[in-house]
C-alpha positions as CSV (number, residue, x, y, z in Angstrom):
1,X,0.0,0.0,0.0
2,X,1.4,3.3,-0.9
3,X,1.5,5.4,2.2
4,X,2.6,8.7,0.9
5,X,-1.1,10.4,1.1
6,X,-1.9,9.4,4.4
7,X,1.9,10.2,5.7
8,X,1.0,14.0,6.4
9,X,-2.1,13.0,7.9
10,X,-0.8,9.8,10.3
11,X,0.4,10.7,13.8
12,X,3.0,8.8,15.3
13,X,2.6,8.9,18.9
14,X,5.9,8.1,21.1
15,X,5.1,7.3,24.7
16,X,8.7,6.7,26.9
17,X,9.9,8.1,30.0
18,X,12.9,8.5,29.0
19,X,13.4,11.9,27.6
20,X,16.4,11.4,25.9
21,X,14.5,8.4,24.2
22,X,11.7,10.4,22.7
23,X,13.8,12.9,21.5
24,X,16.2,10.6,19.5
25,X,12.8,8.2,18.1
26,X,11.1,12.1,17.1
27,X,14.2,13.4,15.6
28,X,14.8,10.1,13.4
29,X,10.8,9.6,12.8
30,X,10.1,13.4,11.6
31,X,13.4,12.7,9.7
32,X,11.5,10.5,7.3
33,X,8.4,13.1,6.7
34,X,6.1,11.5,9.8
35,X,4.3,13.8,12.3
36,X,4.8,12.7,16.0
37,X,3.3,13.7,19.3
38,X,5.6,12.6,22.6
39,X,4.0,11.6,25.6
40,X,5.9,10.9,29.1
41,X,4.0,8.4,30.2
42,X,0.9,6.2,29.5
43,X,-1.4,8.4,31.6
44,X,-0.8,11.5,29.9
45,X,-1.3,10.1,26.4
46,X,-4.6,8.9,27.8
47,X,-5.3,12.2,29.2
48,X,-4.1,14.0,25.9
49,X,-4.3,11.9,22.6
50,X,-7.0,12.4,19.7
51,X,-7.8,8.5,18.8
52,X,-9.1,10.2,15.6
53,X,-6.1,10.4,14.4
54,X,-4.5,8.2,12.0
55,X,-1.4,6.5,12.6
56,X,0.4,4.4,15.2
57,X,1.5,4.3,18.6
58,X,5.6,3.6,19.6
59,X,5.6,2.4,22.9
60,X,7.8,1.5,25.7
61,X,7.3,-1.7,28.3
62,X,8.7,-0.6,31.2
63,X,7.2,2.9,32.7
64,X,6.1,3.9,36.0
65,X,2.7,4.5,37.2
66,X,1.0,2.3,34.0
67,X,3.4,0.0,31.6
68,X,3.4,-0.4,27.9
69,X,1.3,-3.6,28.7
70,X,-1.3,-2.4,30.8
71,X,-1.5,0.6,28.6
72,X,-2.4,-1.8,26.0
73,X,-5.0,-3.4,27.9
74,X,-7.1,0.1,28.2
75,X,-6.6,0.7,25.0
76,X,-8.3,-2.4,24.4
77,X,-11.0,-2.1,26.9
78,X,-11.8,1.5,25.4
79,X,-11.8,-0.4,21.9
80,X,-9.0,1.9,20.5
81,X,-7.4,0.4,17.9
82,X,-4.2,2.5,17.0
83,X,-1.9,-0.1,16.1
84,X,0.9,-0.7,19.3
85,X,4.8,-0.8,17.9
86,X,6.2,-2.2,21.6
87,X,9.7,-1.2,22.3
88,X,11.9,-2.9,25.1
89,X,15.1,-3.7,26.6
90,X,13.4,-5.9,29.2
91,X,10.5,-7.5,27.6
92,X,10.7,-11.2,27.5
93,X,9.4,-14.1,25.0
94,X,6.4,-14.8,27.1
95,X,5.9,-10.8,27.2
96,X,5.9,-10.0,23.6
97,X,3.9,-13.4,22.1
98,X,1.0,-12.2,24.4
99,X,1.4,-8.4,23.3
100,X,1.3,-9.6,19.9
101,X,-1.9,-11.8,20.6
102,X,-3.3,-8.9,21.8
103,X,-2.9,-7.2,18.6
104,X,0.2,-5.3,18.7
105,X,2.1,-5.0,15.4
106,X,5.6,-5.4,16.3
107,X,7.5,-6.2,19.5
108,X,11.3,-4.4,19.2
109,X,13.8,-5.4,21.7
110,X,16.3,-2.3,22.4
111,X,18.4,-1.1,20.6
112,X,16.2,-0.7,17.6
113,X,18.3,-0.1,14.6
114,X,16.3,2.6,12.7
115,X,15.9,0.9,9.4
116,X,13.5,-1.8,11.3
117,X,11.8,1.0,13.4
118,X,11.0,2.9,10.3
119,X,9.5,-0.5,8.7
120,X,7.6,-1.0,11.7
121,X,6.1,2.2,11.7
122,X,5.0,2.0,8.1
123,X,3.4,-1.1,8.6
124,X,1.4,-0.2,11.2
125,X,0.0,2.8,9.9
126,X,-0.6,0.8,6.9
127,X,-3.1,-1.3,9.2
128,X,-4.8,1.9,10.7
129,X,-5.3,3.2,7.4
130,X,-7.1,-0.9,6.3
131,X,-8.7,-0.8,9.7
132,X,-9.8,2.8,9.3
133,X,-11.8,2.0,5.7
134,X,-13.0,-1.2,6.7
135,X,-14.8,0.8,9.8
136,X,-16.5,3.3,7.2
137,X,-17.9,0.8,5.2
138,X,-18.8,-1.2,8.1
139,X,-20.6,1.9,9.3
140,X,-22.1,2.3,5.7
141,X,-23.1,-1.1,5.7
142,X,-25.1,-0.5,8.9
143,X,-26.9,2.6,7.9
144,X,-28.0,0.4,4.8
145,X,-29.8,-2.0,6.8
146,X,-31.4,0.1,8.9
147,X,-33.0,2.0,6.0
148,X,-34.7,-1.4,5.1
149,X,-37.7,-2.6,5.8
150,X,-38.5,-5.2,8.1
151,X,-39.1,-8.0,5.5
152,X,-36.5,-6.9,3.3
153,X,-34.1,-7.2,6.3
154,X,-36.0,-11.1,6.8
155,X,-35.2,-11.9,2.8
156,X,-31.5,-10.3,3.4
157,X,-30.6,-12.9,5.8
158,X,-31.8,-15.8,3.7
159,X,-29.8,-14.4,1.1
160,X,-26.9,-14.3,3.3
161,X,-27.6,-18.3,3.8
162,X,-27.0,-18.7,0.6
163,X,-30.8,-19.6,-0.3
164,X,-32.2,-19.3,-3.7
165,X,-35.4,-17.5,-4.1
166,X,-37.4,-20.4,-4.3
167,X,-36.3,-21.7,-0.7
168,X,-37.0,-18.2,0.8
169,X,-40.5,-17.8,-0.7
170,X,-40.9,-21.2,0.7
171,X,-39.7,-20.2,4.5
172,X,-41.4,-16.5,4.7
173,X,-44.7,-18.1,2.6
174,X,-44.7,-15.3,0.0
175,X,-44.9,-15.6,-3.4
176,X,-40.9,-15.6,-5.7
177,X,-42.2,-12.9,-7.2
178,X,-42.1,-10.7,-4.2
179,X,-38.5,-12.6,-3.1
180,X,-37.5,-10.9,-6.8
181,X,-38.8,-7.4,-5.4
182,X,-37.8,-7.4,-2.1
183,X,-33.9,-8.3,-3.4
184,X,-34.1,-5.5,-6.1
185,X,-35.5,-3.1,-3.2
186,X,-32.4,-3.6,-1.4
187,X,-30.0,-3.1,-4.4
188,X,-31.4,0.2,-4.7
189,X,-30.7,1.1,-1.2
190,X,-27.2,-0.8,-1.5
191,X,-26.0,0.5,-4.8
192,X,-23.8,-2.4,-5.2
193,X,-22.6,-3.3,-8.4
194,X,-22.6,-6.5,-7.1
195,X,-24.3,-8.6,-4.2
196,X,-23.0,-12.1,-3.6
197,X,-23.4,-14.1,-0.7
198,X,-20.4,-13.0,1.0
199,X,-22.0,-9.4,0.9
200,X,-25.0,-10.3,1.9
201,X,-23.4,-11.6,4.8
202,X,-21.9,-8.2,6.1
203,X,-24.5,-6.7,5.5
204,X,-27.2,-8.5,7.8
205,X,-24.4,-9.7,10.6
206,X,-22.5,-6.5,11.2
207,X,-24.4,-3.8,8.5
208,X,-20.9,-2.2,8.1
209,X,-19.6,-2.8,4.2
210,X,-21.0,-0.9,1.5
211,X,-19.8,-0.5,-1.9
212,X,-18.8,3.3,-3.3
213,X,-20.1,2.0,-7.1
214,X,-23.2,2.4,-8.8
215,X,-24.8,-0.1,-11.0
216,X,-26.3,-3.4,-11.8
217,X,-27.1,-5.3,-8.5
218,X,-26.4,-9.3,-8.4
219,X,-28.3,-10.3,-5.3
């Protein structure tokens, strides 16, 4: 994924204790064109971040008052999902396969040579960014459904079964006929190009997905 739109719009958020560590990480990540914020400690990016913001989050294990891993666990209970680049001269093997099961994107023992840093960062904003559409269309997805009625909502989830028309005129006792008209009624509120089964799917299980494209619907 080409990152250089979204590069003047990601935020790289370095959260370390050690001053002397956050200025060297800032001076080599705004270096390479990145904006960064610095924050001293877990708490204070808590206090001060914009989740809104695209981009990533560099941050260290060992801190007083909250650690890198039990910042990660609020971020997770708060459902913030700005991808985690751990950094750590103490972290164990135990420490980082759970912080990666978590979700983080990259656990970097210290020294981090700034080639591998970089590459980290870049791939983690390149998840934001994926994680960032996928929530939009999720969100368009779900302001579809909710514009349907309530037995085109019924004939979207027997679509999503993967039933023909026949076997849902059969279950809802109507006619294929209406089947046929309640599918084209929700292509015109959809405005897929296409509707498969997979689609159909997202649509009645988490109403998120929608597709930008006007045109002939298949579903």
């Amino acid at each position: 994924m080409g990152l250089d739109k979204f590069q003047e719009k990601a935020v790289v958020r370095i959260i370390d204790d050690d001053d002397s560590m956050r200025k060297s990480w800032r001076f080599l990540i705004e270096g390479e064109g990145w904006t960064t914020k610095c924050y001293s400690s877990a708490l204070r990016f808590l206090e001060e971040d914009d989740r809104n913001e695209l981009g990533c989050v560099v941050l260290d294990v060992r801190m007083p008052d909250m650690s890198g891993i039990e910042l990660q666990r609020v971020m997770m209970l708060q459902k913030n999902g700005l991808p985690i680049i751990f950094v750590s001269g103490h972290g164990d093997i135990d420490m980082a396969v759970q912080a990666l099961k978590d979700g983080a994107t990259d656990f970097l023992p210290k020294p981090v040579s700034a080639d591998r840093l970089l590459t980290a960062i870049e791939r983690a904003v390149s998840k934001d960014v994926e994680r960032r559409q996928q929530n939009q269309l999720t969100d368009e997805y779900r302001h579809v459904f909710d514009t349907l009625t309530a037995r085109e909502k019924m004939v979207a989830k027997k679509v999503a079964r993967g039933l023909l028309n026949k076997q849902i005129a059969d279950e809802l006792q109507i006619s294929e006929k209406t089947v046929q008209v309640h599918r084209g009624s929700v292509c015109r509120n959809v405005n897929f190009q296409r509707f498969p089964t997979l689609d159909a799917k997202k649509l009645v299980n988490a109403p998120k997905m929608s597709a930008h494209h006007r045109g002939i619907c298949h579903f």
